[in-house]
N, C-alpha and C positions, 0 to 999 in steps of 0.2 A: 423826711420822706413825704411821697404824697402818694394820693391813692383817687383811682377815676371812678364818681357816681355817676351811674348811666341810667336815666328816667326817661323812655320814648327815643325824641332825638335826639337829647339836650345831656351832654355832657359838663360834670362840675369836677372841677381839680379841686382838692381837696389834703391842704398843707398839715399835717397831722403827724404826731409821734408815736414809735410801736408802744409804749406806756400808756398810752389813753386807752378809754375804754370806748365801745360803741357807742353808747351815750353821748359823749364827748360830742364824737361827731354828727351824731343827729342832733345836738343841740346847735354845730357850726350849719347843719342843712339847716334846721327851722329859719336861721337868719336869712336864709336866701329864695325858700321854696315858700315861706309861711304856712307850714303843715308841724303841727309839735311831733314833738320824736313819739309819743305814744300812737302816734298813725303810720310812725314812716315802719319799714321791714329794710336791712340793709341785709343783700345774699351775696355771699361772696362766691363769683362766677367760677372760679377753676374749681371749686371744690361741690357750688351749690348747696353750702351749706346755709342756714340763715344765722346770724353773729346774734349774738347773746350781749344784750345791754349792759351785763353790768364785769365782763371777762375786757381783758385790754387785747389790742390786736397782733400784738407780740402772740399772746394765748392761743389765737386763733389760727395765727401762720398767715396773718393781712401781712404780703408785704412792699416794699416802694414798687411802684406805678400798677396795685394789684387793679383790678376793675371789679366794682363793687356795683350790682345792681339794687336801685331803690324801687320799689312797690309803697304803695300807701293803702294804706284800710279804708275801704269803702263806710260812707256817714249812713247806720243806723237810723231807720223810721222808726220812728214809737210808736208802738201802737196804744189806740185810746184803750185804760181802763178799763176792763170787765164791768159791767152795769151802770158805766156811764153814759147822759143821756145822747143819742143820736142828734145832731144839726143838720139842719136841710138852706142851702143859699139860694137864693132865688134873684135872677136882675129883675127890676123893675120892667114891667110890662110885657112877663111871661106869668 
């Protein structure tokens, strides 16, 4: 079977068995999007549900030519440590 992820405009066919687990297949997007599966979210559009990493798509009712939309987690600022010291940058010749 295969099943379509749809990210913005960009569609991926995606060759995959009902026995895998979502995992699986974020492991076959990271080879193509280079985003590790712990950023991607895969929702499976008729139902809206969001698929569970470690259940297989049989589980979930994913089936051949389902449409699977990808979201990715926005990258985390760190903020500087509690009482650590302030830096100021300055260009030369201000």
């Amino acid at each position: 079977m295969y099943i379509r992820v749809k990210r913005n405009k960009t569609t991926y066919f995606i060759q995959c068995d009902p026995t895998e687990t979502t995992l699986n297949i974020k492991q076959k997007l990271h080879s193509l999007i280079d985003q590790p599966p712990s950023n991607q979210r895969l929702i499976l559009l008729s139902t809206n549900d969001v698929l569970d990493d470690s259940k297989t798509l049989a589980n979930q009712k994913v089936e051949n030519d389902a449409i699977v939309a990808l979201t990715l987690r926005k990258e985390l600022l760190v903020a500087p440590a509690p009482n650590s010291p302030m830096v100021s940058l300055h260009k030369p010749g201000n």
